[in-house]
py3Dmol code that shows the C-alpha trace and the ligand (Angstrom):
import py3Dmol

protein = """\
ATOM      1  CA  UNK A   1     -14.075  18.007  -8.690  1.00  0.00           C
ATOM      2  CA  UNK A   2     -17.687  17.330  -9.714  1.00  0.00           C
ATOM      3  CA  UNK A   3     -18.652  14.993  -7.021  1.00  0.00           C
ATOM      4  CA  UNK A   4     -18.239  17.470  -4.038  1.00  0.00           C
ATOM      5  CA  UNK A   5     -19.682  19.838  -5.682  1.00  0.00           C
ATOM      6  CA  UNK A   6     -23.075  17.920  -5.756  1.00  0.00           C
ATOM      7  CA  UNK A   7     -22.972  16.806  -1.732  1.00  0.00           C
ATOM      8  CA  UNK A   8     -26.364  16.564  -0.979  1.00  0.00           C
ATOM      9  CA  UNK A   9     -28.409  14.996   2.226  1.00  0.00           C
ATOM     10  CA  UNK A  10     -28.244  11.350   0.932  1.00  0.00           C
ATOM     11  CA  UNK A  11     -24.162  11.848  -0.450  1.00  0.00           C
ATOM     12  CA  UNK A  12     -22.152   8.769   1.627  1.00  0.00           C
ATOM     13  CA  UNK A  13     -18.836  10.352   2.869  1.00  0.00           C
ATOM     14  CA  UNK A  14     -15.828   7.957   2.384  1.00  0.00           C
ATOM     15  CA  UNK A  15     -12.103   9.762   2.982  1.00  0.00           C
ATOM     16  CA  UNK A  16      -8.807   9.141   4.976  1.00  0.00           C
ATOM     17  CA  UNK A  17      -7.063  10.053   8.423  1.00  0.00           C
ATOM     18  CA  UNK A  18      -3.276  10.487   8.562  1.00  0.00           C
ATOM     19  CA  UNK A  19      -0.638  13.138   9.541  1.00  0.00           C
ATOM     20  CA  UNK A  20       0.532  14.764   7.317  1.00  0.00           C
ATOM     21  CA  UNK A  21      -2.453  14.684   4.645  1.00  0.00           C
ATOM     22  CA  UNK A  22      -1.901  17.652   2.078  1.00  0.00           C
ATOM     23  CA  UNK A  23       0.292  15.128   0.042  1.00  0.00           C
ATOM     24  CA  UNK A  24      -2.385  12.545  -0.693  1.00  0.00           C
ATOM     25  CA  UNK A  25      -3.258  11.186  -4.034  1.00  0.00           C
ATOM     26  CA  UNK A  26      -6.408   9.375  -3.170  1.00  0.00           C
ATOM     27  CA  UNK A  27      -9.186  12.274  -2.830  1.00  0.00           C
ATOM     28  CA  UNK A  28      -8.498  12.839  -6.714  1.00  0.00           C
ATOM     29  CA  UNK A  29      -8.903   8.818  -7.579  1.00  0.00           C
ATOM     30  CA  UNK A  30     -11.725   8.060  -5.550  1.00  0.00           C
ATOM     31  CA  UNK A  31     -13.700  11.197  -6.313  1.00  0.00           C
ATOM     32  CA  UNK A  32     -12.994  10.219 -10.546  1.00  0.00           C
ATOM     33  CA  UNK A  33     -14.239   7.284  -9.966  1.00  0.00           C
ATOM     34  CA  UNK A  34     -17.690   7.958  -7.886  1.00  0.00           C
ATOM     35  CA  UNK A  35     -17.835  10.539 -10.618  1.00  0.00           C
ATOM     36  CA  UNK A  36     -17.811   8.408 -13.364  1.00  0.00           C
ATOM     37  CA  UNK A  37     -19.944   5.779 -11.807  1.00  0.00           C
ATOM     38  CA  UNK A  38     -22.866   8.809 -10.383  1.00  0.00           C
ATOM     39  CA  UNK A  39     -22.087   7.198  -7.688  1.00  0.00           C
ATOM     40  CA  UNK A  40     -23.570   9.457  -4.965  1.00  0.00           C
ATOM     41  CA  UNK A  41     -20.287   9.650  -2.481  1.00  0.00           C
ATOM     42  CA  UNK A  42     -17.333  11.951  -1.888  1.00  0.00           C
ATOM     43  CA  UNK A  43     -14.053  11.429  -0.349  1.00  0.00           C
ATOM     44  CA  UNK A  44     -12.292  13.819   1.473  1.00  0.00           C
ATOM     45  CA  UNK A  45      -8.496  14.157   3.641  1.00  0.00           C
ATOM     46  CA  UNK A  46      -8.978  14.565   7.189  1.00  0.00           C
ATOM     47  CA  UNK A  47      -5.822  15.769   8.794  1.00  0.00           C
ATOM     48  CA  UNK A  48      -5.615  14.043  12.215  1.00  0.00           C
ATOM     49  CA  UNK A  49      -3.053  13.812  14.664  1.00  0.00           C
ATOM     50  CA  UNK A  50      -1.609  10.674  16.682  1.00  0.00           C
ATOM     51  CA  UNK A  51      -3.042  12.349  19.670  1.00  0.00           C
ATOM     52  CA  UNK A  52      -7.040  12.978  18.047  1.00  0.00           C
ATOM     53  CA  UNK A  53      -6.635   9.210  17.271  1.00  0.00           C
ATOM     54  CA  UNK A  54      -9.295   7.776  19.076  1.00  0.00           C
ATOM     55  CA  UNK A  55     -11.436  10.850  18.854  1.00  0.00           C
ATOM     56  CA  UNK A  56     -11.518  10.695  15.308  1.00  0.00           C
ATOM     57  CA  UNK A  57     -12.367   6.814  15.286  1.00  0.00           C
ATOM     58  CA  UNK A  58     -15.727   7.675  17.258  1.00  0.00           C
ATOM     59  CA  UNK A  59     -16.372  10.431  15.101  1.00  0.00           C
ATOM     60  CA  UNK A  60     -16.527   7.970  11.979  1.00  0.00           C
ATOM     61  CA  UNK A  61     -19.276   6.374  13.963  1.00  0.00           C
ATOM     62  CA  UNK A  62     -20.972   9.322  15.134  1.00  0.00           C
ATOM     63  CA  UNK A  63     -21.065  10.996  11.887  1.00  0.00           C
ATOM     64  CA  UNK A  64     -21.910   7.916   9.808  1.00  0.00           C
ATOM     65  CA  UNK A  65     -18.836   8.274   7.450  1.00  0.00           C
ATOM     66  CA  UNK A  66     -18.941   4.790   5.850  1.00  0.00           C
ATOM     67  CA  UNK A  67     -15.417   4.228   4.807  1.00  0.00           C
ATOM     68  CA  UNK A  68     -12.044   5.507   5.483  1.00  0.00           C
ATOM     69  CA  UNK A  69      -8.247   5.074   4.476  1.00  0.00           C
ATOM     70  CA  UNK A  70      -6.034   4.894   6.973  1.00  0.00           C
ATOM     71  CA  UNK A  71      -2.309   6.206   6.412  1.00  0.00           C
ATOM     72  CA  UNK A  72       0.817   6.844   7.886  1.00  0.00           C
ATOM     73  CA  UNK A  73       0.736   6.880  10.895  1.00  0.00           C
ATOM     74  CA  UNK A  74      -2.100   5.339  12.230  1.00  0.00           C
ATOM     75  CA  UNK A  75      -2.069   2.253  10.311  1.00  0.00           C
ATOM     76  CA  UNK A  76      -1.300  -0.030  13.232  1.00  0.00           C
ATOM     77  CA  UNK A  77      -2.302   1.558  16.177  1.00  0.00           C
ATOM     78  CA  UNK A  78      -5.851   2.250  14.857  1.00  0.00           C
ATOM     79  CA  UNK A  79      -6.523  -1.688  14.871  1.00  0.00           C
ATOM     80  CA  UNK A  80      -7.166  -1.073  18.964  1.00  0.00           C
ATOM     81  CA  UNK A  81     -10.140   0.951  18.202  1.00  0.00           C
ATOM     82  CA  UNK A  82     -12.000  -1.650  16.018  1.00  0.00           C
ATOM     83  CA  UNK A  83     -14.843  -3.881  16.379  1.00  0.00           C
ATOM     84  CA  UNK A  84     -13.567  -6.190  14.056  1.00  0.00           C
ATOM     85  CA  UNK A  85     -10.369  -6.831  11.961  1.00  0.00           C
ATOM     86  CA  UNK A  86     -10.497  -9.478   8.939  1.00  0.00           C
ATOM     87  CA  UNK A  87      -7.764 -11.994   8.565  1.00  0.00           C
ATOM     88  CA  UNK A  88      -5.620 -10.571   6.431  1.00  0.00           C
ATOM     89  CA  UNK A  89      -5.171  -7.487   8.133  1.00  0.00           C
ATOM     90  CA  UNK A  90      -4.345  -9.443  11.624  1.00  0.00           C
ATOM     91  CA  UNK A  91      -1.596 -11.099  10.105  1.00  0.00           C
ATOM     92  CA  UNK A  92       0.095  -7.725   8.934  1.00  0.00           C
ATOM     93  CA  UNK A  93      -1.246  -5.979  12.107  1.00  0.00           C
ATOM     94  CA  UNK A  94      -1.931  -2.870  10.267  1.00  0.00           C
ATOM     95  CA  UNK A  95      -4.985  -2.052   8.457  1.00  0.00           C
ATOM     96  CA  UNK A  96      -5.139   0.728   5.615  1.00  0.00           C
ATOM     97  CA  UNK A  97      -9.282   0.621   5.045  1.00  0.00           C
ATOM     98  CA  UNK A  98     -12.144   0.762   7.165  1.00  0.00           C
ATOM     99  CA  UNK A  99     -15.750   0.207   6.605  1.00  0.00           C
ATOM    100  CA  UNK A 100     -18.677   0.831   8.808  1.00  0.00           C
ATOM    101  CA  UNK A 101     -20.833  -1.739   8.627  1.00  0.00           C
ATOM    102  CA  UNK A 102     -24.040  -0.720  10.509  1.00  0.00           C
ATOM    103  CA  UNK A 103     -22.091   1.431  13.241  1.00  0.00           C
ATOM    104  CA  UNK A 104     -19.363  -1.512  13.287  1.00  0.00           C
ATOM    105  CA  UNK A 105     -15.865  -0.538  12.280  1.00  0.00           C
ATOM    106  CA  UNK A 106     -14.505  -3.376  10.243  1.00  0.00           C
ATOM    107  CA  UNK A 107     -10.418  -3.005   9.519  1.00  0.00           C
ATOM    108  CA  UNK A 108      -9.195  -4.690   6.168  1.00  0.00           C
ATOM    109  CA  UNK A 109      -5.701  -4.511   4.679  1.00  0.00           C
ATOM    110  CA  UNK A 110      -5.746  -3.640   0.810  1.00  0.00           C
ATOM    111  CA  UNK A 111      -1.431  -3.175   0.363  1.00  0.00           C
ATOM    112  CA  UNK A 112      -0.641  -6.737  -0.012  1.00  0.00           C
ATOM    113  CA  UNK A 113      -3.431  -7.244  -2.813  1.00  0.00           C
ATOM    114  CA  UNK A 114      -2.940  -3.827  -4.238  1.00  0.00           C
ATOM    115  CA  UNK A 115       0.759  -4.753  -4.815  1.00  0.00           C
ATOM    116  CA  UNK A 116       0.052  -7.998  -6.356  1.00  0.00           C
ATOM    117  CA  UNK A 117      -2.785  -6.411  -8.765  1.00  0.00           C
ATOM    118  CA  UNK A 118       0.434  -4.324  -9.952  1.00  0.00           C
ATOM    119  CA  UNK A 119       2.888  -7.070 -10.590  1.00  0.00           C
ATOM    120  CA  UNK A 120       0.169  -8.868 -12.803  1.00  0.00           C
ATOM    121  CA  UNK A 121      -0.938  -5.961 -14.558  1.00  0.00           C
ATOM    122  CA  UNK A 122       3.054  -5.966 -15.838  1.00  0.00           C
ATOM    123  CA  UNK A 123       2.860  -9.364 -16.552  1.00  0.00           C
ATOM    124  CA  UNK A 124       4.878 -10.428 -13.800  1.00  0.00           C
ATOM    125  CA  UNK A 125       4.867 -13.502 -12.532  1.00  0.00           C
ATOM    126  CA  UNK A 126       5.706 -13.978  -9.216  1.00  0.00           C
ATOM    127  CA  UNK A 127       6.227 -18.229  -9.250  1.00  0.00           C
ATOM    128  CA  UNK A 128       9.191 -19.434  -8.902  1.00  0.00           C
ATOM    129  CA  UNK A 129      10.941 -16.227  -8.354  1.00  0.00           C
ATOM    130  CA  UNK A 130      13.639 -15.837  -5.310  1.00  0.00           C
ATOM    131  CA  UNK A 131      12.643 -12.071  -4.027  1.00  0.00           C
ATOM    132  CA  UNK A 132      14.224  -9.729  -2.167  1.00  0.00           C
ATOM    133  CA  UNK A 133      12.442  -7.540   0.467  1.00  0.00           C
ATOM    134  CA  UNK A 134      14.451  -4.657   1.908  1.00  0.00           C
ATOM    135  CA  UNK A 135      12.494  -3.424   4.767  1.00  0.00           C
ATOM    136  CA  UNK A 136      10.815  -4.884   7.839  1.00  0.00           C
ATOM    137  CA  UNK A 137       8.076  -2.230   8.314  1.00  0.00           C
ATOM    138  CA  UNK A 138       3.781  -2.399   7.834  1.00  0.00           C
ATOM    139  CA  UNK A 139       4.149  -1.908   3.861  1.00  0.00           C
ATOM    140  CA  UNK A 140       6.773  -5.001   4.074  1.00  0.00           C
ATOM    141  CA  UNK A 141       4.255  -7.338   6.066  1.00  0.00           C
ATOM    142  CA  UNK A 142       1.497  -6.885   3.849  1.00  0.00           C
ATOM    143  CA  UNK A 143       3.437  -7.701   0.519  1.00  0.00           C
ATOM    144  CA  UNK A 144       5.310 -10.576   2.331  1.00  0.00           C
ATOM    145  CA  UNK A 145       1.389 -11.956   3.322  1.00  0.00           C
ATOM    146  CA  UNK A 146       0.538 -12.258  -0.527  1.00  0.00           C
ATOM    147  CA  UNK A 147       4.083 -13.259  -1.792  1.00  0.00           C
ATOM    148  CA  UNK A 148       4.684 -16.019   0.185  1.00  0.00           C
ATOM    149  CA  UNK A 149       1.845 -17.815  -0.987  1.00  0.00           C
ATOM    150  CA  UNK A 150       3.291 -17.843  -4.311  1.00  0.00           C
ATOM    151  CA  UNK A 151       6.921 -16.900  -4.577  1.00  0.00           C
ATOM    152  CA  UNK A 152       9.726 -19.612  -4.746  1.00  0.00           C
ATOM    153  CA  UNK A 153      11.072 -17.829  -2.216  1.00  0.00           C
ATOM    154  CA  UNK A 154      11.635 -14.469   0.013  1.00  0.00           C
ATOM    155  CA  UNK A 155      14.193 -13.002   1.518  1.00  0.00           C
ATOM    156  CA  UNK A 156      14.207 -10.155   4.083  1.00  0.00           C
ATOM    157  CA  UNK A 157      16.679  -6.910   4.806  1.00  0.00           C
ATOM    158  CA  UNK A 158      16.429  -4.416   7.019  1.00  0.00           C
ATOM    159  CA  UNK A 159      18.123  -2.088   9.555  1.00  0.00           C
ATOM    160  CA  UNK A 160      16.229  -3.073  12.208  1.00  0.00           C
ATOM    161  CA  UNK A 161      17.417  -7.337  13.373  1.00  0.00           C
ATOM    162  CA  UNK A 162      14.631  -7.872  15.493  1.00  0.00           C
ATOM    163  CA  UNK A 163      11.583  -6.559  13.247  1.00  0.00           C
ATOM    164  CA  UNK A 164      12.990  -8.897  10.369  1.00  0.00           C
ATOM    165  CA  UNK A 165      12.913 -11.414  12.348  1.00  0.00           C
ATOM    166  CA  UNK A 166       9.767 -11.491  13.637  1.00  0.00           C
ATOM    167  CA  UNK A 167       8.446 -11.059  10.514  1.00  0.00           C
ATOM    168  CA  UNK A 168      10.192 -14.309   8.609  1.00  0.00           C
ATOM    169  CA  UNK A 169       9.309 -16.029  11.902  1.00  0.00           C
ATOM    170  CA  UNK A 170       5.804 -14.592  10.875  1.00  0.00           C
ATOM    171  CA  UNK A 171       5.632 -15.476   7.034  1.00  0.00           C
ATOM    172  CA  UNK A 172       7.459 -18.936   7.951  1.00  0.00           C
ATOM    173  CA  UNK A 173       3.939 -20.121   9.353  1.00  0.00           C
ATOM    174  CA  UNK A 174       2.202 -19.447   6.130  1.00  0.00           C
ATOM    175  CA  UNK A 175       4.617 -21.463   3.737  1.00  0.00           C
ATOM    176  CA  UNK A 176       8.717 -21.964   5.189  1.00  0.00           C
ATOM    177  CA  UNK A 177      10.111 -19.969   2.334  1.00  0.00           C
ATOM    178  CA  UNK A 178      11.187 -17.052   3.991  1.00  0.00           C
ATOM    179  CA  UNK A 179      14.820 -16.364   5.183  1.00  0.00           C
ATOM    180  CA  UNK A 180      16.510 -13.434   5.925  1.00  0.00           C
ATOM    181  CA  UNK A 181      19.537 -11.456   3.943  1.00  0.00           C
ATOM    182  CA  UNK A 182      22.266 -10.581   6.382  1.00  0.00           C
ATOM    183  CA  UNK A 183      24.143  -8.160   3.727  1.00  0.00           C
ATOM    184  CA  UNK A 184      23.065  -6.630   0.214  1.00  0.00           C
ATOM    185  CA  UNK A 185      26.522  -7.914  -1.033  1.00  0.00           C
ATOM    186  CA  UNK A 186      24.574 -10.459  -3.122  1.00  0.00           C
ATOM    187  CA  UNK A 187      21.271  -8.995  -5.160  1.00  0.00           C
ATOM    188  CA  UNK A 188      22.384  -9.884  -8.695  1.00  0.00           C
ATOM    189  CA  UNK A 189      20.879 -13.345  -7.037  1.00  0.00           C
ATOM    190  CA  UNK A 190      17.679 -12.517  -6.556  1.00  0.00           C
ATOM    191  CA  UNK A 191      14.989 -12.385  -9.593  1.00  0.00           C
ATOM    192  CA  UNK A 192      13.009  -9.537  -8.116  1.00  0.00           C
ATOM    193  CA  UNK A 193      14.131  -7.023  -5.074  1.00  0.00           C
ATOM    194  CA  UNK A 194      11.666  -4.840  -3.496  1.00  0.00           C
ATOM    195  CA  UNK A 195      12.505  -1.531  -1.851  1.00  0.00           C
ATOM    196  CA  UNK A 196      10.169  -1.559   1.315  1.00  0.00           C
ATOM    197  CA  UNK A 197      11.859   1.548   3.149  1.00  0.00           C
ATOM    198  CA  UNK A 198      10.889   5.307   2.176  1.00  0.00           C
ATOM    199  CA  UNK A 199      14.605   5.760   1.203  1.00  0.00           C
ATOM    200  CA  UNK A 200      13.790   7.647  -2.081  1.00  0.00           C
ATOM    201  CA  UNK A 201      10.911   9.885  -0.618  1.00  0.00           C
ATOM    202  CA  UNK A 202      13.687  12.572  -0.161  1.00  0.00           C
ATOM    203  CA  UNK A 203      15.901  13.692  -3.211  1.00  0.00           C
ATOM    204  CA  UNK A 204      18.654  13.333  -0.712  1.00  0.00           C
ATOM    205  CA  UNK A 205      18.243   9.665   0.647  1.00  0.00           C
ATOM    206  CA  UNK A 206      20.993   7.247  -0.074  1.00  0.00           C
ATOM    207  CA  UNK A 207      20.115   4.687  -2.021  1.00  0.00           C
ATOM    208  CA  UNK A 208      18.553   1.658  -0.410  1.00  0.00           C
ATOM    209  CA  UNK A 209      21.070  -0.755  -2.117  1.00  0.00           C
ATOM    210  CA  UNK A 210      24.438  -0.620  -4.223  1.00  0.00           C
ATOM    211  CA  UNK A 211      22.675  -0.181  -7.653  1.00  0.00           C
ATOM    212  CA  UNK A 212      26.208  -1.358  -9.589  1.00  0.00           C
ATOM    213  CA  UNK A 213      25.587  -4.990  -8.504  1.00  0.00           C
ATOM    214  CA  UNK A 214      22.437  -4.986 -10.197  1.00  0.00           C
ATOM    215  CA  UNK A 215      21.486  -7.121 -13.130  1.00  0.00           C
ATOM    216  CA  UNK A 216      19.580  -6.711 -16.732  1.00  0.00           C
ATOM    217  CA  UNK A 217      16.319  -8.501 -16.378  1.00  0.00           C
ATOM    218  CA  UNK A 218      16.135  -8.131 -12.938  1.00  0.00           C
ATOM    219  CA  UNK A 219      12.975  -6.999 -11.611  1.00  0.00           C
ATOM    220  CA  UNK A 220      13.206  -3.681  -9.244  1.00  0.00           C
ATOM    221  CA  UNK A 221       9.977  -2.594  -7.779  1.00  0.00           C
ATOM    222  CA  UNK A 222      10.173   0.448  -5.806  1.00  0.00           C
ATOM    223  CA  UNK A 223       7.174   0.935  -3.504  1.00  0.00           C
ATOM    224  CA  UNK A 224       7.506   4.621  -3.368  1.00  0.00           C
ATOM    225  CA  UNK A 225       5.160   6.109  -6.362  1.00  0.00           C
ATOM    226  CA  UNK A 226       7.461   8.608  -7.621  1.00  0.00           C
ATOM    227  CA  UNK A 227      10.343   7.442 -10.036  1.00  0.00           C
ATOM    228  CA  UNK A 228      13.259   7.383  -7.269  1.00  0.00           C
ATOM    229  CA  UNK A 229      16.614   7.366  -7.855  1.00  0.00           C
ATOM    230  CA  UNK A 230      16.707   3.590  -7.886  1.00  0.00           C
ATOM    231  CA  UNK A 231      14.556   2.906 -10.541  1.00  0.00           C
ATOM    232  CA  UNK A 232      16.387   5.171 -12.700  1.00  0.00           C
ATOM    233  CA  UNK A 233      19.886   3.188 -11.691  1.00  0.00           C
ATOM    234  CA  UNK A 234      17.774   0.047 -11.768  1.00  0.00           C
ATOM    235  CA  UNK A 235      16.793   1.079 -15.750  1.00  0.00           C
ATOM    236  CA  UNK A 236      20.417   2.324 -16.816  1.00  0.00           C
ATOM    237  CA  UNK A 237      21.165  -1.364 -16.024  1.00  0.00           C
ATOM    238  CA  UNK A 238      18.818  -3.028 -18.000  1.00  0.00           C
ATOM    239  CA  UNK A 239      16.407  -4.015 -15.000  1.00  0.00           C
ATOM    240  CA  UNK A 240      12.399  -3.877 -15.523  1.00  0.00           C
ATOM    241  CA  UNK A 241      11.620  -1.610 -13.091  1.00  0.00           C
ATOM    242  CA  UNK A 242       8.251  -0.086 -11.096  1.00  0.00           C
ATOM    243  CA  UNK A 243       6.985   2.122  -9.329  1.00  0.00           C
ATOM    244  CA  UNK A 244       4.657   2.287  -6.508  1.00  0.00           C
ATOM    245  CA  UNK A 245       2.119   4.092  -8.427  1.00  0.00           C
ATOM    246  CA  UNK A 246       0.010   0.730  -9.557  1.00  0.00           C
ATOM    247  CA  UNK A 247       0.203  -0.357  -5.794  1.00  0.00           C
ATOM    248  CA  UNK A 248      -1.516   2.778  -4.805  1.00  0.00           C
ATOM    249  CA  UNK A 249      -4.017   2.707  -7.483  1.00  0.00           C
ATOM    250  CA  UNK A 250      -5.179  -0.984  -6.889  1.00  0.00           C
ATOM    251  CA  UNK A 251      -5.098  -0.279  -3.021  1.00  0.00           C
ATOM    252  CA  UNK A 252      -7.688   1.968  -3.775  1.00  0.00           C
ATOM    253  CA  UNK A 253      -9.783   0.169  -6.592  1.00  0.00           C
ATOM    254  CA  UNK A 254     -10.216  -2.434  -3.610  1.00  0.00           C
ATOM    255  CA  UNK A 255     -11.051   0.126  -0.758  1.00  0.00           C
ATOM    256  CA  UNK A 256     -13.419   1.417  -3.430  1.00  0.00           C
ATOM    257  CA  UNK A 257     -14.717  -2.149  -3.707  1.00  0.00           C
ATOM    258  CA  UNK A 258     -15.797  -2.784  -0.417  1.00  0.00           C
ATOM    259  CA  UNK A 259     -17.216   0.607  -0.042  1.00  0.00           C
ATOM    260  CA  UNK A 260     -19.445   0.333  -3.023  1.00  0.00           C
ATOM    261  CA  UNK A 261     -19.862  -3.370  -4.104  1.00  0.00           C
ATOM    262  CA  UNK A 262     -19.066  -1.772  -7.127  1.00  0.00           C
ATOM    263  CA  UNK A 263     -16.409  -2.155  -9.205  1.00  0.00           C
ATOM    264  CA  UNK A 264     -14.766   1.614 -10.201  1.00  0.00           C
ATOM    265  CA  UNK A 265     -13.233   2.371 -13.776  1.00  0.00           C
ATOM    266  CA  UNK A 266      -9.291   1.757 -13.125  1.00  0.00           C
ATOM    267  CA  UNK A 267      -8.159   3.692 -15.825  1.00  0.00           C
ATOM    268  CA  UNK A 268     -10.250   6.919 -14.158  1.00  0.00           C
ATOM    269  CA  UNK A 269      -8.651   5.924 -11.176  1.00  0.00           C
ATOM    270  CA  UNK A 270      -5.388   6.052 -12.398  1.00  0.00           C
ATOM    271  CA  UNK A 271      -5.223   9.346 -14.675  1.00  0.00           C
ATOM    272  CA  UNK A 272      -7.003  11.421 -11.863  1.00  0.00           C
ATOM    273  CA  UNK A 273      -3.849   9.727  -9.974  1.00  0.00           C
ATOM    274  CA  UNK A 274      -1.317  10.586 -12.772  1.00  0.00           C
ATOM    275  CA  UNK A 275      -3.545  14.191 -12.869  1.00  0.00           C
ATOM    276  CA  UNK A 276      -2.934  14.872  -9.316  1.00  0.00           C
ATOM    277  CA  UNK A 277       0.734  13.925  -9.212  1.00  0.00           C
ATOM    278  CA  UNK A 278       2.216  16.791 -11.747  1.00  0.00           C
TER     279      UNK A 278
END
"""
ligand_1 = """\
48
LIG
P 7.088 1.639 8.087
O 7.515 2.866 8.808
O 6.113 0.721 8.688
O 8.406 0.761 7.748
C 9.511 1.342 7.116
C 10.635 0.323 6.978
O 11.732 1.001 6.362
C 11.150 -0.213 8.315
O 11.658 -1.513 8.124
C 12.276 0.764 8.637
O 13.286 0.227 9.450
C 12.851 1.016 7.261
N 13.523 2.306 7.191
C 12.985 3.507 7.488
N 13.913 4.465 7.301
C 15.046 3.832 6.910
C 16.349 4.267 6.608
N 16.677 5.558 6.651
N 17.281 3.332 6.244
C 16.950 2.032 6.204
N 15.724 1.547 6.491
C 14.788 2.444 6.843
O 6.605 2.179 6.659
P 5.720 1.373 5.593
O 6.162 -0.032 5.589
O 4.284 1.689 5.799
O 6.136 2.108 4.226
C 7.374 1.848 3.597
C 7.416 2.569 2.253
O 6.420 2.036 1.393
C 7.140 4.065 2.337
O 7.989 4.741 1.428
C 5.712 4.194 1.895
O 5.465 5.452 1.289
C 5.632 3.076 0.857
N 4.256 2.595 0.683
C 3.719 2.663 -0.575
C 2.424 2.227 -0.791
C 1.847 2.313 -2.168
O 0.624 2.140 -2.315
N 2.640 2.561 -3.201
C 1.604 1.660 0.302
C 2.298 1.599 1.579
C 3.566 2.071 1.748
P 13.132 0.168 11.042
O 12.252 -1.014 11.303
O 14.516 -0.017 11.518
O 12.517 1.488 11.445
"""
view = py3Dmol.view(width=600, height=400)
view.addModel(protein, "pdb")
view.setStyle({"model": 0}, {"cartoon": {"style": "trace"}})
view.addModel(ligand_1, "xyz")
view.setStyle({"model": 1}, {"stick": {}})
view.zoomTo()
view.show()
């Protein structure tokens, strides 16, 4: 708690707009972190509402906040309030970090990176891997934007036809790897499958694929941070599994990045993160 408790005139104010916000992680990661740097910020949740959208995007300006998170569900629609949005966050047409820049609002997207910073810190190697991406949604874009540029190839599931397609169409311009999976009839093919959907969030979701077909060595990376359901199947069956967690933290490490120039402790990061979760 030690860096709101020492706000002063000169403290930078960083934090993050969604709805709902009681649930989030991040306060307790960044705050670690500009603690253990005496960094002279604070982060803090604002609850906003889809309908205080733009209000609250002129209010970053107006009160000189200097950086922001962006969650669910304002990742996308937020992107029409910006002076400028960098490449990356273009092509997945939802942005999860802002930085004001001078009194310009500058949209990046940290999820596809984040994701990636996961798999290597398990030492996985995504070359020459056939993966599996069930979902279509903004979390699915942004890994699909750093896996195709490495991955043997992708596939892509989800309930919704059209959104999948657009989205292979989409990927299929970066490098024509990307197909998509009709049925989940076949996933002891693939060497990694990614669950993309919040199936798992509730104890009472269905599972987001038939876990019996499932493979040892197979790797099953479940983007929600809790250990689902899945990933305890996934285990029983000799897969590697993980969990969203990493994702989260290395989203953040790189929102903390542009913030600060600096580059935070991770392993603050992620016990304030493993902290804040019991
Ligand atoms: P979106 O709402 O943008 O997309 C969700 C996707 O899941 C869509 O393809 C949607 O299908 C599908 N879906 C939703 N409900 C169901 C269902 N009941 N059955 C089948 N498919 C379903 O969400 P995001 O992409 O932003 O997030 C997806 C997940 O990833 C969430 O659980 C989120 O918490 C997690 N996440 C984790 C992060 C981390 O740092 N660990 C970062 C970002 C996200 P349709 O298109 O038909 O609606």
């Amino acid at each position: 708690m030690g860096a709101t408790l020492k706000i002063n005139g000169k403290t930078k104010i960083t934090g993050i707009i969604g709805c709902p916000i009681k649930h989030t992680l991040s306060p307790a990661m960044h705050n670690a972190a500009y603690e253990s740097l005496s960094l002279d910020y604070c982060y803090v949740p604002f609850l906003v509402s889809p309908d205080a959208l733009e209000d609250a995007i002129k209010a970053i300006k107006a009160l000189n906040i200097l950086g922001i998170n962006v969650t669910v569900p304002h990742k996308e629609k937020v992107m029409t309030y910006l002076d400028e949005t960098d490449r990356e966050a273009a092509f997945i047409g939802a942005v999860n970090t802002l930085v004001n820049s001078d009194g310009r609002l500058i949209g990046y997207n940290t999820d596809g990176r984040g994701f990636m910073q996961s798999l290597a810190e398990n030492a996985i190697d995504t070359r020459d891997k056939d993966i599996l991406i069930i979902g279509a949604g903004g979390a699915a874009r942004a890994l699909g934007y750093s896996l195709v540029q490495e991955a043997k190839s992708l596939s892509l599931f989800g309930r919704s036809k059209m959104r999948v397609h657009n989205l292979v169409h989409d990927l299929n311009r970066i490098k024509n790897s990307v197909s998509s999976c009709m049925d989940l009839s076949a996933v002891g093919r693939y060497h990694m499958i990614i669950n993309a959907t919040p199936l798992g969030l509730k104890k009472e979701d269905p599972l987001p694929l038939d876990t019996s077909s499932l493979k040892p060595g197979q790797i099953v990376y479940d983007l929600i941070y809790k250990r689902t359901r899945l990933l305890e199947h996934a285990s029983e069956r000799g897969c590697v599994t993980v969990s969203g967690l990493g994702m989260l933290l290395w989203q953040g490490v790189f929102a903390f990045e542009l913030w600060t120039g600096r580059r935070p402790d991770v392993e603050v990061m992620r016990n304030a993160l493993l902290q804040a979760d019991r």
